[in-house]
N, CA and C of each residue as an Amber inpcrd file, in Angstrom:
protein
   507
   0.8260000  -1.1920000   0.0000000   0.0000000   0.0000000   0.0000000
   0.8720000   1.2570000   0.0000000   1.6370000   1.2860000   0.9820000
   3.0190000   2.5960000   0.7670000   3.4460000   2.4860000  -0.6930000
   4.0670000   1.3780000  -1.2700000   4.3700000   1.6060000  -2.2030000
   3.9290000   2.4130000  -3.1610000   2.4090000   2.0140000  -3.1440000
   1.7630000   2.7700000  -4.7280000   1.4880000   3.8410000  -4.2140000
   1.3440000   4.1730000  -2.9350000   0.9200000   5.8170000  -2.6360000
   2.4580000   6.7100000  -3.1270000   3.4920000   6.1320000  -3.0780000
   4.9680000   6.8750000  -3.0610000   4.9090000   6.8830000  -4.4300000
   4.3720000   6.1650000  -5.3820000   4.4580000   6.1830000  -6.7490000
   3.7400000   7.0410000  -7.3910000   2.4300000   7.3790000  -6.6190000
   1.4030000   8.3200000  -7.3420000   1.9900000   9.9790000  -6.6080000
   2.7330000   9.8900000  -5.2900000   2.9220000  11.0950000  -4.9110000
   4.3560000  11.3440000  -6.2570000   5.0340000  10.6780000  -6.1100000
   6.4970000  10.3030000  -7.4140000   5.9420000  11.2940000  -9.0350000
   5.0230000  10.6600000  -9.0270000   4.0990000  10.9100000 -10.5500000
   3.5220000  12.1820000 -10.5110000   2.8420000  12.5400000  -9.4630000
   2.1790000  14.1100000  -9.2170000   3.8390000  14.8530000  -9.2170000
   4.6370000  14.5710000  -8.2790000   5.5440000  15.8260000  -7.9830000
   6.1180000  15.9820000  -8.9810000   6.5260000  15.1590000 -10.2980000
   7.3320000  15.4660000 -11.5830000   6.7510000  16.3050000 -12.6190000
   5.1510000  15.6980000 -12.5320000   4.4250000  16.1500000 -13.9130000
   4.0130000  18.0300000 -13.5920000   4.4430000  18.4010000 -11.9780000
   4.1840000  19.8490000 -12.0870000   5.1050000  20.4320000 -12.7880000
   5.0450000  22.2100000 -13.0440000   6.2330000  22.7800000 -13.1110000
   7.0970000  23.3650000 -11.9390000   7.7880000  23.7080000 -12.1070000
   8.9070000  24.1970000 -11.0780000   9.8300000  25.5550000 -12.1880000
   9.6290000  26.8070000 -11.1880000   9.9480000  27.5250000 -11.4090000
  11.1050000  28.0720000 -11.1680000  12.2480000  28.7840000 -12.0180000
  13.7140000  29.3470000 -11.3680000  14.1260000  30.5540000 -11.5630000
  13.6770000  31.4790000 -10.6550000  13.5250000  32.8230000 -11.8230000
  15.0100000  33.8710000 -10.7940000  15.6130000  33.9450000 -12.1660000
  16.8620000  35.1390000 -11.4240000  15.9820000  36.6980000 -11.8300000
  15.5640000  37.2180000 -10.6130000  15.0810000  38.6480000 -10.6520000
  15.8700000  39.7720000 -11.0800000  17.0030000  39.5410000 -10.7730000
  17.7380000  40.6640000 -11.6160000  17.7840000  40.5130000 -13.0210000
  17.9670000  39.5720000 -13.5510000  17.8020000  39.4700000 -15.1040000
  16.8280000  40.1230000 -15.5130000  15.9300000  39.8870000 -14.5180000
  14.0620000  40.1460000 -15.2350000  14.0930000  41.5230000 -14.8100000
  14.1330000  41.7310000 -14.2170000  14.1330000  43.6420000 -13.5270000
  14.9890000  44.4640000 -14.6200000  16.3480000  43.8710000 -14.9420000
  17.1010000  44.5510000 -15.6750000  18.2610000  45.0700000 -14.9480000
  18.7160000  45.1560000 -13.3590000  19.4860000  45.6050000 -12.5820000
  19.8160000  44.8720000 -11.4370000  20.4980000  44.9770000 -11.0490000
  21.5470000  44.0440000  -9.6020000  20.3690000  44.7390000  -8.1940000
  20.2290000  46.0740000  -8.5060000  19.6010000  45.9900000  -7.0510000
  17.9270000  46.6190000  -7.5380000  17.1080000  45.1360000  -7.8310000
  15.3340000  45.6890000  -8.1720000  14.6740000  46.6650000  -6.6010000
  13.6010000  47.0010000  -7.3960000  13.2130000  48.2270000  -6.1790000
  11.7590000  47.3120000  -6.6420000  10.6860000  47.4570000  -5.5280000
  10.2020000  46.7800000  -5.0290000   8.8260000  46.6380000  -6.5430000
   8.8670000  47.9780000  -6.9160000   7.8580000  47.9540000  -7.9360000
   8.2800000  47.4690000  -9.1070000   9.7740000  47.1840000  -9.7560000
  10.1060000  47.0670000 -10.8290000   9.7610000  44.7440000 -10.2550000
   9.9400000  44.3270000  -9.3080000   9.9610000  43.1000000  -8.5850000
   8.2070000  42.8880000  -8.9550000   7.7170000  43.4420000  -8.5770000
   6.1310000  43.2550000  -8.6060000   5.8270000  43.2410000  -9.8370000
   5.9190000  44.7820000 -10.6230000   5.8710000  44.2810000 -12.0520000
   6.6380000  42.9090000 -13.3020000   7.7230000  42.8090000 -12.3900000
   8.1430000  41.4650000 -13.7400000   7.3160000  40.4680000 -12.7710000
   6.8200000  39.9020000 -11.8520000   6.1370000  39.2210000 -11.1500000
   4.8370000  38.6070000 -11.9100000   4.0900000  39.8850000 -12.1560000
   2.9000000  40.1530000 -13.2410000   2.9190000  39.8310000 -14.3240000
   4.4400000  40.0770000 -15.1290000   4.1090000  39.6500000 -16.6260000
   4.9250000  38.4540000 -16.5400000   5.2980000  37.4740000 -15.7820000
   5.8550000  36.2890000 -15.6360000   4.4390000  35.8240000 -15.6530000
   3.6620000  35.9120000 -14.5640000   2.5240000  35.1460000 -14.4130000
   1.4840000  34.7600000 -15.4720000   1.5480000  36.3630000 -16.3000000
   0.8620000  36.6090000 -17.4340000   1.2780000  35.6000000 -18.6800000
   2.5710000  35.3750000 -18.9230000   2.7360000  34.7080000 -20.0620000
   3.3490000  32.7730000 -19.5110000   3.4640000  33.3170000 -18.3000000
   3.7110000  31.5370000 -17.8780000   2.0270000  30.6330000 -17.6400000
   1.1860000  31.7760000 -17.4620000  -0.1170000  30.9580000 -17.0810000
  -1.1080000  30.8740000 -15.6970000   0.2560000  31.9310000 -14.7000000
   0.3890000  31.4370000 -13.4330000   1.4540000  30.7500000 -13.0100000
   1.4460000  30.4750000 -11.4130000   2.2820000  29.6620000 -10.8600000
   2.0020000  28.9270000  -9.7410000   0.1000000  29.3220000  -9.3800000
  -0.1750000  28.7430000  -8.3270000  -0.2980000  27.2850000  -8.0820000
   0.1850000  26.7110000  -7.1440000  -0.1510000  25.1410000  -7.1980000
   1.3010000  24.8900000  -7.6820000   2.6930000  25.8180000  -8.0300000
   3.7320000  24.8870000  -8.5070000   4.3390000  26.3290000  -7.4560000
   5.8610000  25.3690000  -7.5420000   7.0300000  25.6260000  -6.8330000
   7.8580000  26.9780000  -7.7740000   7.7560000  28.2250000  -6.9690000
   8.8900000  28.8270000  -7.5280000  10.1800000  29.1650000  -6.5910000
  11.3240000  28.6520000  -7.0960000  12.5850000  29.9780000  -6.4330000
  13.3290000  30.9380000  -7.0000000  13.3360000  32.1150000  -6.0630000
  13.8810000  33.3290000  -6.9360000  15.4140000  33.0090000  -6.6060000
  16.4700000  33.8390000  -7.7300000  17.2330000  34.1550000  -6.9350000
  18.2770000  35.5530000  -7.1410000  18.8270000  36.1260000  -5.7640000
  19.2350000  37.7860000  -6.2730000  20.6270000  37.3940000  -5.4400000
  21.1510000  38.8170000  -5.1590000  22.3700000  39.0820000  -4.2790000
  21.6450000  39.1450000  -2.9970000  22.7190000  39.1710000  -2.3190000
  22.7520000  39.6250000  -0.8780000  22.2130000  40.9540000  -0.7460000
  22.2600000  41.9260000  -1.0090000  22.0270000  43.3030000  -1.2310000
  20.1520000  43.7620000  -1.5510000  19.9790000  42.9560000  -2.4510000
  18.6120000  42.6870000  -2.9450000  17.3440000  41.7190000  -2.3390000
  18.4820000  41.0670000  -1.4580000  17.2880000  39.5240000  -0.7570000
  16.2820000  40.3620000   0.2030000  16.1980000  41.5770000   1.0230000
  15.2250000  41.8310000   1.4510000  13.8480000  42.2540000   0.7980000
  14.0540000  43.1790000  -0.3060000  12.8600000  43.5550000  -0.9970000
  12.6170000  42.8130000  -1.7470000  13.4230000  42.0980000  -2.2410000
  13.0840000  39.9730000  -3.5590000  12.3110000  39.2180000  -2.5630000
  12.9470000  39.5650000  -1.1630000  12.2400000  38.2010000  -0.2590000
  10.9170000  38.7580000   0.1380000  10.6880000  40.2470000   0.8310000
   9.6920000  40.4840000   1.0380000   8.4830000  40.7700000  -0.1740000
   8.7230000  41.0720000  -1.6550000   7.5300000  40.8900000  -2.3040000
   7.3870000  39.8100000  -3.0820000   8.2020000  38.4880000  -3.5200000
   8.4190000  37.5560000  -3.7950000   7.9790000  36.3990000  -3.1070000
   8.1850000  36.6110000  -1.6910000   8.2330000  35.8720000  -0.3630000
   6.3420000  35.9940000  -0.2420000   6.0350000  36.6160000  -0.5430000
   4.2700000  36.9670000  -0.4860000   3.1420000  36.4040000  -1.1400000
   3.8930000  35.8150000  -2.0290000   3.6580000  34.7430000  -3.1640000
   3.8740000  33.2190000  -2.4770000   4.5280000  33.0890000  -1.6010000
   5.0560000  31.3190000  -1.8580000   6.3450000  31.0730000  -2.1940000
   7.2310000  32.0600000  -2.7550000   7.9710000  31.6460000  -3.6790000
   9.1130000  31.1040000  -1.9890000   9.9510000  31.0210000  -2.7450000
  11.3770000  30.2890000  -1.9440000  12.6030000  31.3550000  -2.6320000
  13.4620000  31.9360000  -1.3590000  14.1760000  32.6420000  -1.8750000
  15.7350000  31.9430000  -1.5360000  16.8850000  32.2630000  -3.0080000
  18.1400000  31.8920000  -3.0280000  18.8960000  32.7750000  -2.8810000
  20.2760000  33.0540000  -2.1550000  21.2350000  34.5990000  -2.3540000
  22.3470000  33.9910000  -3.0390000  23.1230000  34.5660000  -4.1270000
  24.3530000  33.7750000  -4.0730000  24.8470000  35.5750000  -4.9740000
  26.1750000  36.4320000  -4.9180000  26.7110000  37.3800000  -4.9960000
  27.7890000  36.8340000  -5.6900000  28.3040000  38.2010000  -6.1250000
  29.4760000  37.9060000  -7.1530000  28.8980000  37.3770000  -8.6110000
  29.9970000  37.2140000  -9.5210000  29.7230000  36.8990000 -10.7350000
  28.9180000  35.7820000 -10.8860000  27.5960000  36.1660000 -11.9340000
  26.6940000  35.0310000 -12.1300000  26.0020000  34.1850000 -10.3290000
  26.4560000  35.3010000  -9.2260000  25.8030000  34.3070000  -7.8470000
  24.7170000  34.0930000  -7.9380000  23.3930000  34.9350000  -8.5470000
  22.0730000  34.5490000  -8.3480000  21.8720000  32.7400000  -9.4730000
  22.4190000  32.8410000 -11.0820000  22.3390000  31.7080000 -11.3460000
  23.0170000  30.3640000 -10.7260000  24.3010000  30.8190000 -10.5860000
  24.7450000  29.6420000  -9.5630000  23.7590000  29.1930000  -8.4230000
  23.3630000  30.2380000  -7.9700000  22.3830000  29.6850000  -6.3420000
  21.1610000  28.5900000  -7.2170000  20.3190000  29.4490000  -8.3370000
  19.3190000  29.0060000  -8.8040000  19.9210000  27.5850000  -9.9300000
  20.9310000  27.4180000 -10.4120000  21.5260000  26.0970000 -11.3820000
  21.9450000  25.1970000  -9.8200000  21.7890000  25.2480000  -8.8670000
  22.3440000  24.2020000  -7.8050000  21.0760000  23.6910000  -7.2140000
  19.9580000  24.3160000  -7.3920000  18.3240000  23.7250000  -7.0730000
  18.1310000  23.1180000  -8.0000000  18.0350000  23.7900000  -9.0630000
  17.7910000  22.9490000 -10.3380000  18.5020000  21.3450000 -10.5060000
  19.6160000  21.6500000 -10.3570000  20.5220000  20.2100000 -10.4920000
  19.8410000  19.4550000  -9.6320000  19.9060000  19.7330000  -8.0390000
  19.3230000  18.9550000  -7.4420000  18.1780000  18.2820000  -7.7000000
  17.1150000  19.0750000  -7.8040000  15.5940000  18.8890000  -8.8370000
  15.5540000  17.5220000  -9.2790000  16.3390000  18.1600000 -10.3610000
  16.4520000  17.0620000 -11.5860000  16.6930000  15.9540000 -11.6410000
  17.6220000  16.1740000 -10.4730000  19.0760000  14.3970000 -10.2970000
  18.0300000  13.7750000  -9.4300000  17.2440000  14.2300000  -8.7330000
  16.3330000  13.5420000  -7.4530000  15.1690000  12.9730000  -8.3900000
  14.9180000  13.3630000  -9.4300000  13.3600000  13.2390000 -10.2240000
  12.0530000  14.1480000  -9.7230000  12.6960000  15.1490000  -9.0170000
  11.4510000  16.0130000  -8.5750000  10.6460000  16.9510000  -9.3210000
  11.5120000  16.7700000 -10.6170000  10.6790000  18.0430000 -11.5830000
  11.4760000  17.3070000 -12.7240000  10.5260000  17.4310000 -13.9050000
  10.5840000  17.3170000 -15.0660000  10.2980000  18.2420000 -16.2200000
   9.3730000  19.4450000 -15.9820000   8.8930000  20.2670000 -16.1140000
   9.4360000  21.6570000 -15.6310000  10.3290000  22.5510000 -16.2690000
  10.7790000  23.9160000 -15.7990000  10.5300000  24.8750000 -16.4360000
  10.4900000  26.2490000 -15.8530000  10.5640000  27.3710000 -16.6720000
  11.3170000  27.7300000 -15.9880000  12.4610000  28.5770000 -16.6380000
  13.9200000  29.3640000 -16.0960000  13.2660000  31.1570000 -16.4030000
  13.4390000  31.4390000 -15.3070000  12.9270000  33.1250000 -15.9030000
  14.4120000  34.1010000 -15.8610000  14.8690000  33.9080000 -17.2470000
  16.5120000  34.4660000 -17.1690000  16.9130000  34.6150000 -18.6760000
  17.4270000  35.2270000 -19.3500000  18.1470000  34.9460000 -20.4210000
  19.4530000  34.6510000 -20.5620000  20.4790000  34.3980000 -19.3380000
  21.0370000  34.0380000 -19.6350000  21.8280000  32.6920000 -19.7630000
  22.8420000  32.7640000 -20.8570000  23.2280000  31.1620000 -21.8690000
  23.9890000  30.7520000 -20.5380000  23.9750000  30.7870000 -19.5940000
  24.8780000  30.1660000 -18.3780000  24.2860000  28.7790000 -18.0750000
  22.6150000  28.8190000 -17.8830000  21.6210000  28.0110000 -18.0220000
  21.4800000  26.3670000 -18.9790000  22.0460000  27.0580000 -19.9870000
  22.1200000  26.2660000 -21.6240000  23.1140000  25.8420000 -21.2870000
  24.2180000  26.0570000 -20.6690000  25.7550000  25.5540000 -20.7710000
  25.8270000  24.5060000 -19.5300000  25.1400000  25.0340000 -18.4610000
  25.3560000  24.0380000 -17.2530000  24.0250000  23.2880000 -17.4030000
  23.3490000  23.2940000 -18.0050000  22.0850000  21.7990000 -17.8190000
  22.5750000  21.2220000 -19.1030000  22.9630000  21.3210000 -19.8310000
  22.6700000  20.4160000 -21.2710000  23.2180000  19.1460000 -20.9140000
  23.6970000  18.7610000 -19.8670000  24.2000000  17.2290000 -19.4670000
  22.6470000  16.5220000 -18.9750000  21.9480000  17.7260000 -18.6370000
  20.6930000  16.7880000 -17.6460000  19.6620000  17.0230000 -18.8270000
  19.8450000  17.3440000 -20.4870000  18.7170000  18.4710000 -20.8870000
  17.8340000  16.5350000 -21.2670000  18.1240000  15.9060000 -21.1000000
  17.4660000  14.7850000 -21.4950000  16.4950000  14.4680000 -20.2710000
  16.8990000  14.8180000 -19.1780000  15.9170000  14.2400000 -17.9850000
  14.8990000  15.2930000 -17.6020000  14.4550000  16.2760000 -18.6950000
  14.0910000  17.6690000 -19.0090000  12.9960000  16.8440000 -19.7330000
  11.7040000  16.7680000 -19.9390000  10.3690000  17.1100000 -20.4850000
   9.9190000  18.2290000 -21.1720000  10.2890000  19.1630000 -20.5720000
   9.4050000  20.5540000 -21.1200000  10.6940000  21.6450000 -19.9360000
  11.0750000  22.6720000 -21.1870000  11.6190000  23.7750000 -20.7110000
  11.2190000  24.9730000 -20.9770000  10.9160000  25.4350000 -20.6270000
  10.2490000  26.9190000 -21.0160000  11.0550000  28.4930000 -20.5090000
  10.8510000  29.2740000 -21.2410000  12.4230000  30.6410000 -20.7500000
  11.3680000  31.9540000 -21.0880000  11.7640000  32.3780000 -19.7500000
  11.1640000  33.6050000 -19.8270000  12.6220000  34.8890000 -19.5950000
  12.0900000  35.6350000 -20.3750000  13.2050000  36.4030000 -20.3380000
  12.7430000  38.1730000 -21.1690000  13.5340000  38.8780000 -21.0690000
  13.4230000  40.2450000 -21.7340000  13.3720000  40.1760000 -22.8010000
  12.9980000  41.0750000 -23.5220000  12.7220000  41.3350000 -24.9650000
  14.1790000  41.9150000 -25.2300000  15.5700000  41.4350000 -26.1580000
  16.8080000  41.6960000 -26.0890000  18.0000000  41.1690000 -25.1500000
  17.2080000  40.0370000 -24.1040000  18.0300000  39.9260000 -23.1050000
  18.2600000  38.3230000 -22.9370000  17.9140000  37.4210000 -23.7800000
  18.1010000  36.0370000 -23.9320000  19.4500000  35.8400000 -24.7420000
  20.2170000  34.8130000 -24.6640000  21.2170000  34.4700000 -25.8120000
  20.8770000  33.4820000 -26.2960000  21.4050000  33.2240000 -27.1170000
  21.1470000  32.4510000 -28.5980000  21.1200000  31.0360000 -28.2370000
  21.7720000  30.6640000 -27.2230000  22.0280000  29.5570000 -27.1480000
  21.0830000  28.7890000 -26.0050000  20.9970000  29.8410000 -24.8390000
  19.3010000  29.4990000 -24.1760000  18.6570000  29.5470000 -24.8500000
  18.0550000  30.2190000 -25.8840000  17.3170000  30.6530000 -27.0540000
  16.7640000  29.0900000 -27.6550000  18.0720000  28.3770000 -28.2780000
  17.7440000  26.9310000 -29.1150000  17.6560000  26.1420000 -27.5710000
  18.0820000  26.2500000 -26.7370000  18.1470000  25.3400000 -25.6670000
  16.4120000  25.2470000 -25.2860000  16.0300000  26.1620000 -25.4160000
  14.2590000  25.9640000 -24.4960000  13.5800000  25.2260000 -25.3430000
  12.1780000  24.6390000 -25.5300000  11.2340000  24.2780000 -25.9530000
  10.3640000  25.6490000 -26.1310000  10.2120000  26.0810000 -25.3790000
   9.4150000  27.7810000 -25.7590000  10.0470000  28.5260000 -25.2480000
  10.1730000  30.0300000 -25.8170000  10.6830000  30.6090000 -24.8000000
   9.5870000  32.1070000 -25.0220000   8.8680000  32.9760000 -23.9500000
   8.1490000  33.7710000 -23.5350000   8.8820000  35.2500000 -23.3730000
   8.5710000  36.0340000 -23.9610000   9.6680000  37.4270000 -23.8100000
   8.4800000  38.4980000 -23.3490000   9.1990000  39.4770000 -22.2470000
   8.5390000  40.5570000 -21.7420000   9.3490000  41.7090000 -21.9350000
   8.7520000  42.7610000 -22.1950000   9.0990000  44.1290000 -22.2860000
   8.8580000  45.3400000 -21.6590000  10.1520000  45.9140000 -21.2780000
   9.4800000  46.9150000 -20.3120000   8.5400000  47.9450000 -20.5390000
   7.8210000  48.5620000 -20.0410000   7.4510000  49.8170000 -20.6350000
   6.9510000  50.7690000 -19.6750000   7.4660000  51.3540000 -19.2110000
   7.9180000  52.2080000 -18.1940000   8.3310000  51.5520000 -16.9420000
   6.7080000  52.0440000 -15.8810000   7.3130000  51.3690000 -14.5370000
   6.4420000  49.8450000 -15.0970000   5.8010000  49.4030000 -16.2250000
   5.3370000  48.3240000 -16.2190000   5.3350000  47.2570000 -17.1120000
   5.4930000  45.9720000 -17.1580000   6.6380000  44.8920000 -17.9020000
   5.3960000  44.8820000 -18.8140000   5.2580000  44.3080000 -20.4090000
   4.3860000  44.2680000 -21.1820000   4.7350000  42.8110000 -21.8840000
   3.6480000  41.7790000 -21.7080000   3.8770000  40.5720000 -22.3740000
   4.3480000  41.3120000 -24.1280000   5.2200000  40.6120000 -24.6980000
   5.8180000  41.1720000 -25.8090000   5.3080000  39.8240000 -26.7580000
   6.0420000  39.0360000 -26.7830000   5.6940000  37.9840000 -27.3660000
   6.3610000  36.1460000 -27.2720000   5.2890000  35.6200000 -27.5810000
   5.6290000  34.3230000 -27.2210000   6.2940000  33.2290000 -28.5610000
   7.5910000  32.4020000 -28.3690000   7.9060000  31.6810000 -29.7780000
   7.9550000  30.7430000 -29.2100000   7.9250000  29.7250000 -30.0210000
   8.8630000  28.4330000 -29.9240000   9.9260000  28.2540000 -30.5870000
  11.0160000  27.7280000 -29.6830000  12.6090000  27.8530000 -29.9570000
  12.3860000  26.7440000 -30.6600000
């Protein structure tokens, strides 16, 4: 009886998505201010579908984790710090790995454009189902770009992010 209950909980926890979103990418700056955080929040939700019912983690600097954690943190989400070059993807590519290697997600959207992503998963991109990339309008590289299954672009426009448009890579 344990068994098949661990198999159907096994089967639910993979087939969700799981979210990895570096906020500074999406904001556009190392230190977001609380409204530019709320607004990419909005047009993430807008072109991902939502996120309720699935797992997101953000991740910023040290510098940024209070106002990421407090309007991020309001949501559900789970917050990562990692500083210095590329620290927020490193924090957010070391959940992910884990994720993946455990079988806890099969299903991701990376909210980032950058190819750091493409370079450190393509060993796991097979134990990957569905990848999806959200990112700026100008701010993806080429190589996350072919790496996603879709990828979702937002644009700023003033203080407020504007779904821009959606492709498949």
């Amino acid at each position: 009886m344990l068994r098949s209950y661990v198999s159907v909980l096994s089967a639910t926890a993979s087939a969700r998505r799981m979210h990895f979103i570096d906020i500074e990418n999406l904001v556009g700056t190392g230190l977001p201010c609380e409204s530019g955080v709320s607004s990419v929040r909005r047009a993430y939700d807008l072109v991902v579908g939502g996120t309720t019912g699935e797992l997101v983690t953000v991740a910023c600097n040290h510098k940024a984790a209070a106002v990421v954690g407090f309007t991020m943190g309001l949501s559900g989400a789970q917050l990562q710090r990692g500083s210095g070059p590329d620290g927020a993807d490193l924090a957010l590519l070391a959940v992910i790995r884990r994720e993946v290697l455990k079988g806890r997600v099969r299903r991701l959207v990376i909210g980032s454009g950058d190819a750091i992503f493409a370079r450190e998963l393509s060993d796991l991109r097979h134990l990957i189902d569905e990848l999806d990339v959200v990112a700026r309008v100008g701010g993806i590289g080429a190589e996350l770009y072919r790496f996603a299954d879709r990828v979702h672009l937002i644009e700023p426009s003033g203080a407020e992010f504007a779904v821009h448009l959606e492709v498949a890579a």
